[in-house]
C-alpha positions in Angstrom: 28.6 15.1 18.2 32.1 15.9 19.1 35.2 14.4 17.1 36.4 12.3 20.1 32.6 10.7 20.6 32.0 10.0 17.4 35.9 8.5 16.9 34.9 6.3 20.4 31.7 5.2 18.6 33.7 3.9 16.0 35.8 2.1 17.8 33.4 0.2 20.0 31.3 -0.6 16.9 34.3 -1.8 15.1 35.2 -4.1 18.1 32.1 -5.7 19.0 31.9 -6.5 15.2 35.5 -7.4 14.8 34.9 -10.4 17.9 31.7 -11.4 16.6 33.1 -12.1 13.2 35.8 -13.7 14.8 33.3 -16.4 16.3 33.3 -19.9 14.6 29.6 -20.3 16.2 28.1 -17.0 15.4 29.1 -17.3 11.8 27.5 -20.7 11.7 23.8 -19.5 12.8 24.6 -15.9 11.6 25.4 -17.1 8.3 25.1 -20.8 7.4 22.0 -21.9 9.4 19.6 -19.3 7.8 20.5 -21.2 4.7 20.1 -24.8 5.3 16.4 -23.3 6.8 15.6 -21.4 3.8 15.9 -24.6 1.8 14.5 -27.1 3.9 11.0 -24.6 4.4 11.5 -23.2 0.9 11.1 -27.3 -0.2 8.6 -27.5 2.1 6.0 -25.2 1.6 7.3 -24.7 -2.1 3.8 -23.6 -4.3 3.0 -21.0 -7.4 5.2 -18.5 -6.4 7.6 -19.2 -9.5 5.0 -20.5 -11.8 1.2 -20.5 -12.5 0.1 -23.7 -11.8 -2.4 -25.4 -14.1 -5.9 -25.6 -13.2 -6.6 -30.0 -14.5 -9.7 -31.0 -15.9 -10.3 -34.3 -16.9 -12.8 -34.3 -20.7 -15.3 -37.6 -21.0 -16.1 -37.2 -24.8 -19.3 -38.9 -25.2 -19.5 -37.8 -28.6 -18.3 -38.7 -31.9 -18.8 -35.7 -33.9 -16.1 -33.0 -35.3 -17.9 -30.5 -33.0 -16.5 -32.0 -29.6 -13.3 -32.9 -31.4 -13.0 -29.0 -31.6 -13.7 -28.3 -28.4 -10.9 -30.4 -26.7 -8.7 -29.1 -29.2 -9.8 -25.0 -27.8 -9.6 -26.5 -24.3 -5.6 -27.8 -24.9 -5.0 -24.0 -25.8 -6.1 -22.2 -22.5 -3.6 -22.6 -19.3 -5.3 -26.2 -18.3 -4.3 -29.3 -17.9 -6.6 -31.4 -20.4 -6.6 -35.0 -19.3 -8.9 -37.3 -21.4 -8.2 -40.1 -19.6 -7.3 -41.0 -16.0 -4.4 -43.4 -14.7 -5.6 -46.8 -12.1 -6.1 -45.2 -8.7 -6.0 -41.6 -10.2 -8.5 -39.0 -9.0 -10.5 -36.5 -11.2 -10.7 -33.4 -9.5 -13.2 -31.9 -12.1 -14.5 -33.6 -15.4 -16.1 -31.9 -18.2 -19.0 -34.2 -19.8 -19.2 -33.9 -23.3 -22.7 -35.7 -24.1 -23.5 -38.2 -26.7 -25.1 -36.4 -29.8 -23.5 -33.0 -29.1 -22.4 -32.4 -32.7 -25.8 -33.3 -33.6 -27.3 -30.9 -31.3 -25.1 -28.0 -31.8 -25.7 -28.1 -35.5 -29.7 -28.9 -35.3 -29.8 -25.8 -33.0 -31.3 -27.8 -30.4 -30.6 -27.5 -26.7 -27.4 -29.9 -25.3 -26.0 -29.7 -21.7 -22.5 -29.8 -20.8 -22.0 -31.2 -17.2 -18.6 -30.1 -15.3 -18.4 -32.4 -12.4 -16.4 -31.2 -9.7 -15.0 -32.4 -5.8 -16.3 -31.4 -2.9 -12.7 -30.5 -2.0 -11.2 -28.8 -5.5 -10.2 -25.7 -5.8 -12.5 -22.7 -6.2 -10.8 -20.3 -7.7 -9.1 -22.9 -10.2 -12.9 -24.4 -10.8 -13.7 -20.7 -11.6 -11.0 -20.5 -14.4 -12.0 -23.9 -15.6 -15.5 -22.8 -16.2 -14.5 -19.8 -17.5 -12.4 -21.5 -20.3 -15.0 -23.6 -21.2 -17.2 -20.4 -22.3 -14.3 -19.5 -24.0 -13.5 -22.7 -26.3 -17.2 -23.1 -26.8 -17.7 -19.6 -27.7 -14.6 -20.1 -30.4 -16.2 -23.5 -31.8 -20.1 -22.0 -32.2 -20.0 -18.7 -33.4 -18.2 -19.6 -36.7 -21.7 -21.8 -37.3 -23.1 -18.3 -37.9 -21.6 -17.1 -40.5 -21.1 -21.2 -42.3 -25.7 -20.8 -42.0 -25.1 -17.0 -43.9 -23.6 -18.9 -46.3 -25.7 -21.9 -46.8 -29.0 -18.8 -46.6 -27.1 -17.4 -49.2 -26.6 -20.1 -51.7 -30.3 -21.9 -50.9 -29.4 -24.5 -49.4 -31.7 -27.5 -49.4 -34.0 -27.7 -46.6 -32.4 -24.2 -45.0 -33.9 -20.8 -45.6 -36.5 -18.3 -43.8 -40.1 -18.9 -43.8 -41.9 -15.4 -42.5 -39.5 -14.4 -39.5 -37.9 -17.5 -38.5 -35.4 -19.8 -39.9 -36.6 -23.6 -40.7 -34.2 -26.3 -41.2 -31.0 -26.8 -39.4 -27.1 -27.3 -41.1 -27.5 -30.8 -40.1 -31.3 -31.4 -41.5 -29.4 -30.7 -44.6 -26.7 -32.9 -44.0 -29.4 -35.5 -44.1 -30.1 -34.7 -47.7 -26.2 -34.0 -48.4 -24.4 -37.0 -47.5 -21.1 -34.8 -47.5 -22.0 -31.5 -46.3 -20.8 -32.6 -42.3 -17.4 -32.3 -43.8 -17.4 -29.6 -45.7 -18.9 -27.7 -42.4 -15.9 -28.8 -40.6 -13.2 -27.8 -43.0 -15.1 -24.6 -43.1 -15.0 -24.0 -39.6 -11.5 -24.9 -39.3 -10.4 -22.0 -42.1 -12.7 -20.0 -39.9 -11.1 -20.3 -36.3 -7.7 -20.0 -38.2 -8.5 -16.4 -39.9 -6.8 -13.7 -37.5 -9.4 -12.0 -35.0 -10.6 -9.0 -36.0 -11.1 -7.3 -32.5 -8.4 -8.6 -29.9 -8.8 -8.0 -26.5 -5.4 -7.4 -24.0 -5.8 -7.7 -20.4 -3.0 -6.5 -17.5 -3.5 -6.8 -13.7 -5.3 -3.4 -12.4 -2.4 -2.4 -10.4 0.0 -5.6 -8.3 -0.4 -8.9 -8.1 -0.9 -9.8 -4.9 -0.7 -13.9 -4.7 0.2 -15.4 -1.4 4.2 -15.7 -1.1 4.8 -19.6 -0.8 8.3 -22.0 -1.6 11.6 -19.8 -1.6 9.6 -16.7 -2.1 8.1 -17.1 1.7 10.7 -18.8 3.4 13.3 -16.6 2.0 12.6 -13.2 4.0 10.9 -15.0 6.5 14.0 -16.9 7.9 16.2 -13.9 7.1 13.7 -11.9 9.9 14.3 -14.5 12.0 17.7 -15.2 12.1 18.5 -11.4 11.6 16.5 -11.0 15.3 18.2 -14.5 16.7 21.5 -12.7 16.0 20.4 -9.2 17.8 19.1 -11.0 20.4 22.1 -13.4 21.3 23.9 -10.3 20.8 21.8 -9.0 24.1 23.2 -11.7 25.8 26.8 -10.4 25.1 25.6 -7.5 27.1 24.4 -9.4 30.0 28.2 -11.3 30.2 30.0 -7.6 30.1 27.7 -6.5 32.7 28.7 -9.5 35.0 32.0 -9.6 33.8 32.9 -6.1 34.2 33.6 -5.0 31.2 31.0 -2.6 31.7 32.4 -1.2 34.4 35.4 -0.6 33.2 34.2 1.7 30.5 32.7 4.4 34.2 36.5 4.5 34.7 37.3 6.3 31.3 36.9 9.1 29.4 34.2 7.5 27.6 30.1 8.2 28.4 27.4 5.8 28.7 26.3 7.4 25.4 29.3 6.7 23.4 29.1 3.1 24.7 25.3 2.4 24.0 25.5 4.2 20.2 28.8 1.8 19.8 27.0 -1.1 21.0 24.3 0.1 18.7 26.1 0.7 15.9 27.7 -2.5 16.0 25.1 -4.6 16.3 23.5 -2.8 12.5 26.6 -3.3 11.4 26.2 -7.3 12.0 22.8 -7.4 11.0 23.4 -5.2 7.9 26.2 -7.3 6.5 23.9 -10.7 7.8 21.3 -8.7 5.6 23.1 -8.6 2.8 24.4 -11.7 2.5 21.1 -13.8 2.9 19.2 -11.5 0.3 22.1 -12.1 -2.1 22.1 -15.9 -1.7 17.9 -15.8 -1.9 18.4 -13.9 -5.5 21.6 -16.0 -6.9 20.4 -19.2 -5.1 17.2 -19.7 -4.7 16.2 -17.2 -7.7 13.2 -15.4 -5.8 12.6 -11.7 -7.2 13.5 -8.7 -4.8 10.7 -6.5 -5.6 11.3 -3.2 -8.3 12.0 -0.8 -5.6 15.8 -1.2 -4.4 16.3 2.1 -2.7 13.1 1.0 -0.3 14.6 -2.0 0.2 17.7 -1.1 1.6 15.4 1.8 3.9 13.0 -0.7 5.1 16.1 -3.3 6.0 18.3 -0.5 7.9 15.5 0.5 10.0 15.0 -3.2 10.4 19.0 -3.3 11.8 18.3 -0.3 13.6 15.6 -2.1 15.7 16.6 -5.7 16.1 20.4 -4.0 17.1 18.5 -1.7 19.8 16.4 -4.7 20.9 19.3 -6.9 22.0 21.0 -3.9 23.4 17.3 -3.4 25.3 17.1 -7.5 26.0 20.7 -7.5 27.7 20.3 -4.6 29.9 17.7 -6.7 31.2 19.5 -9.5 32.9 22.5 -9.7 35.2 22.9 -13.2 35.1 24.1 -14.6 31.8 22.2 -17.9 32.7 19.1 -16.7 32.7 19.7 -14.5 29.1 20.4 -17.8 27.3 17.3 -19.3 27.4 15.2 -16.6 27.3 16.9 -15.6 24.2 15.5 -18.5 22.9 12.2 -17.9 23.9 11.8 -14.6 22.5 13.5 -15.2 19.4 10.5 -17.8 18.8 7.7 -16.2 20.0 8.1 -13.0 17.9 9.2 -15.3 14.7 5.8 -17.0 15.0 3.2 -14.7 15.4 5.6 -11.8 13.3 4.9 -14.2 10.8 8.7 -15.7 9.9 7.1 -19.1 10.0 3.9 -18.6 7.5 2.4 -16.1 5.6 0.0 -13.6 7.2 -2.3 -13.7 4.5 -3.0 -17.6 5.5 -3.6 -16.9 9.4 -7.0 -16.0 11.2 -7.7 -12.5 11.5 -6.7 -12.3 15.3 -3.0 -13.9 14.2 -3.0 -10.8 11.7 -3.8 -8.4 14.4 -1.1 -10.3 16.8 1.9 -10.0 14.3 1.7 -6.1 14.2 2.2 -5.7 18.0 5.7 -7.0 17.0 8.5 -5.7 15.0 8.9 -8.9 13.2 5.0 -8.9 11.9 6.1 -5.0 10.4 9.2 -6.1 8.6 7.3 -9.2 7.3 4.5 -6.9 6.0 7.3 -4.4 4.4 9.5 -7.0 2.7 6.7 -8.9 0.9 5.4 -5.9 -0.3 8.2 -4.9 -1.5 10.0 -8.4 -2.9 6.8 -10.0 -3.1 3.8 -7.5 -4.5 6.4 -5.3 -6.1 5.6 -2.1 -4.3 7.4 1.0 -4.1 8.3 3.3 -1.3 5.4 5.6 -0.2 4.1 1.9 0.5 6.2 0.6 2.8 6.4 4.4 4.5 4.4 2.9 7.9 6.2 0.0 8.3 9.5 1.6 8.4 8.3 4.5 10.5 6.8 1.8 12.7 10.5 0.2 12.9 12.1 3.5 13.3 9.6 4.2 16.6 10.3 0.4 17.8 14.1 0.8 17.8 13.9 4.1 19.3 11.6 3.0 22.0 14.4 -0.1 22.5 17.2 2.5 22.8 16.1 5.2 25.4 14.6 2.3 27.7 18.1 0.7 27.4 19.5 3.6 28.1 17.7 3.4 31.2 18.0 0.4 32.5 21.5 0.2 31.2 24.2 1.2 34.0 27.5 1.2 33.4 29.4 1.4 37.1 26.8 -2.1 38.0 
C-alpha cells in the first residue's frame, strides 16, 4: 500500500473516531450503559460462578448414642450445609434420618438403615454430593471399630472372641457385662479418627472446569458483545447519513479511492470498538472482580478479530440503506436479534440444542463461545483457533459485500 493511501487511511480513521468520541450520546451507550447492564443482569442472574455453593442437608438424629454424635460431627467437615433443625415455614430440601438404636446397631454388627429423604425438585447433582459425603463420614466413623474389636480379640475380652471361623459376641454384648466399656470405645475412637491418615488421597479436575458462567461472570462478556455490536451497528447508520448527505460524494471528487475510504471507515470503527473493548474488560476485572481466563495473548486475538467484524458489519449494514430513517430502527432490530440467539442474553450451555445450533450462524454466538472459553473455562489459544478464524471469514465477508454495495458518487 502506497505512503499516501495508507497516510489517507489514517486520517479518515482518525476522524470518524475523533467525532465519535466527541459525542455526549455515543459515549453514554458506548461507555456507561454497558455498565449499569452488566450490574443490573450480573445481580440478576448472579449464581456459583465466584463460589461453590453448599449442597444443605438437614440431619433428624433419632439416636442417642456417641456413634451418630460422630457422624454429624464428619458430616459438619465436608462442603455441606448441616442443618439439625429447621426454622417455622422453612423447607428441607433433603434430610438424612439417623434411626433410633443406630449406635446400638453399629456396634452389635447388626444391620441399621439410614434414610436420605429428598424433593422431588432438589438438586441432582448436589443430592449426588450429599450421598456421597455420607459414605464418606460413615466410612470415617466405622472403620476405626475394626481395629477397637482387634484389640478387645487381643486382650479376651468378655463375651468377644472366635469360635471355629466366626466371631461371637459383639463390642456392645460386652458393654452389657462392662458397664463402662461404651466410653472407653468412644474415647478410643476419637484418638483414632485424630491419628494422621496413613494413605491420603489428592484429587485435581482432569483437565478445565467447565461450570456454566452465571452473575458477573455471564453478564460481563455477554453485554460487552452486545454493546460492542450496538456501537458498530449505529456506526452503519453514520454511513447511511454520509451517503444522503453527501459526504460520500464528496470523497469521488478527490484524490482519494473508494478503497482508502472503506479501510478508513474500517479502521475506525476497530479503533472504537477496541478502546470500547478495553475499557469494559477492565471495569469487569477491577469492578466486578470476574477472572479473564490464563491466556491474555488469545484474548486480545479473539477480541480484534471480534473489532474487525462488528466494524465491517456496520460498514456492510450502512451501505445498505439510503434513507437514514429506515437505518435507525432497523439498527435496533438487528442489534437484538443477533444478541439473543448469539447468546449475549444467557448462556448457551442453558438453551435447547436448536438455540445452540442458532447462535453459531451469527458472529455474536462465535465470540460468545471464544470468550467463555477463554475467561470462563480458562483455555488457551489453539482453542479458540475456530472461533477467531470464523470471525476473521465473517468480517471479511462484511467488507468485500460493502465494498459492493458501497458507492461513493451515489
Amino acid at each position: 500500500m502506497r505512503t499516501s493511501t495508507v497516510r489517507s487511511v489514517s486520517l479518515i480513521a482518525a476522524n470518524d473516531f475523533r467525532l465519535t468520541m466527541k459525542a455526549r450520546g455515543a459515549l453514554l451507550w458506548a461507555f456507561a450503559m454497558p455498565i449499569v447492564f452488566m450490574l443490573a443482569f450480573g445481580l440478576a442472574f448472579r449464581g456459583s460462578s465466584g463460589s461453590v455453593q453448599k449442597a444443605r442437608l438437614t440431619v433428624d438424629n433419632r439416636d442417642s448414642g456417641f456413634l451418630s454424635r460422630s457422624l454429624i460431627g464428619e458430616l459438619r467437615k465436608e462442603p455441606l450445609e448441616v442443618v439439625d433443625s429447621l426454622k417455622a415455614g422453612e423447607k428441607a430440601i433433603r434430610t438424612l434420618v439417623i434411626p433410633e438404636g443406630f449406635t446400638e446397631k453399629v456396634l452389635d454388627r447388626s444391620r441399621v438403615t439410614l434414610t436420605l429423604v429428598k424433593e422431588d425438585d432438589s438438586n441432582v447433582e448436589a443430592g449426588e454430593a450429599v450421598n456421597a459425603a455420607i459414605f464418606r463420614c460413615l466410612m470415617r466413623v466405622v472403620s476405626p471399630l475394626i481395629e477397637i474389636e482387634a484389640g478387645m480379640l487381643e486382650r479376651t475380652t468378655n463375651g468377644f472372641a472366635f469360635k471355629g471361623d466366626s466371631l461371637a459376641g459383639s463390642p456392645y454384648r460386652s458393654s452389657l457385662s462392662d458397664p463402662g466399656l461404651l466410653a472407653r470405645i468412644e474415647t478410643r475412637l476419637d484418638s483414632l479418627r485424630a491419628k494422621p491418615s496413613i494413605v491420603t488421597l489428592r484429587s485435581t479436575e482432569a483437565g478445565v472446569l467447565k461450570r456454566v458462567p452465571s452473575g458477573f461472570q455471564a453478564s460481563v462478556p455477554g453485554n460487552l458483545v452486545m454493546f460492542v455490536l450496538m456501537t458498530m451497528v449505529f456506526s452503519g447508520a453514520v454511513i447511511t447519513v454520509e451517503r444522503y448527505t453527501g459526504v460520500l460524494r464528496r470523497y469521488a471528487y478527490t484524490p482519494v479511492g473508494k478503497t482508502s475510504v472503506l479501510f478508513g471507515k474500517l479502521l475506525g470503527r476497530m479503533f472504537i470498538a477496541f478502546a470500547q473493548i478495553v475499557f469494559l474488560l477492565l471495569v469487569g476485572k477491577l469492578v466486578f472482580h470476574i477472572s479473564l481466563g490464563r491466556s491474555t495473548p488469545a484474548l486480545i486475538l479473539l477480541m480484534t478479530t471480534f473489532a474487525f467484524c462488528t466494524g465491517s458489519f456496520g460498514i456492510f449494514f450502512g451501505s445498505l440503506f439510503r434513507n437514514p430513517e429506515q437505518v435507525s430502527a432497523l439498527s435496533i432490530i438487528a442489534t437484538m436479534t443477533m444478541s439473543a440467539l448469539g447468546g449475549c442474553w444467557w448462556s448457551i450451555e442453558l438453551v435447547p440444542r436448536a438455540f445452540k445450533i442458532i447462535a453459531f450462524v451469527f458472529p455474536t454466538g462465535w465470540a460468545m463461545d471464544g470468550i467463555h472459553k477463554i475467561i470462563s473455562f480458562g483455555y488457551g489459544m489453539s482453542a479458540v483457533a475456530a472461533d477467531v478464524a470464523v470471525l476473521a471469514a465473517f468480517g471479511a465477508a462484511f467488507v468485500l459485500l460493502a465494498s459492493w454495495r458501497l458507492r461513493l458518487a451515489d
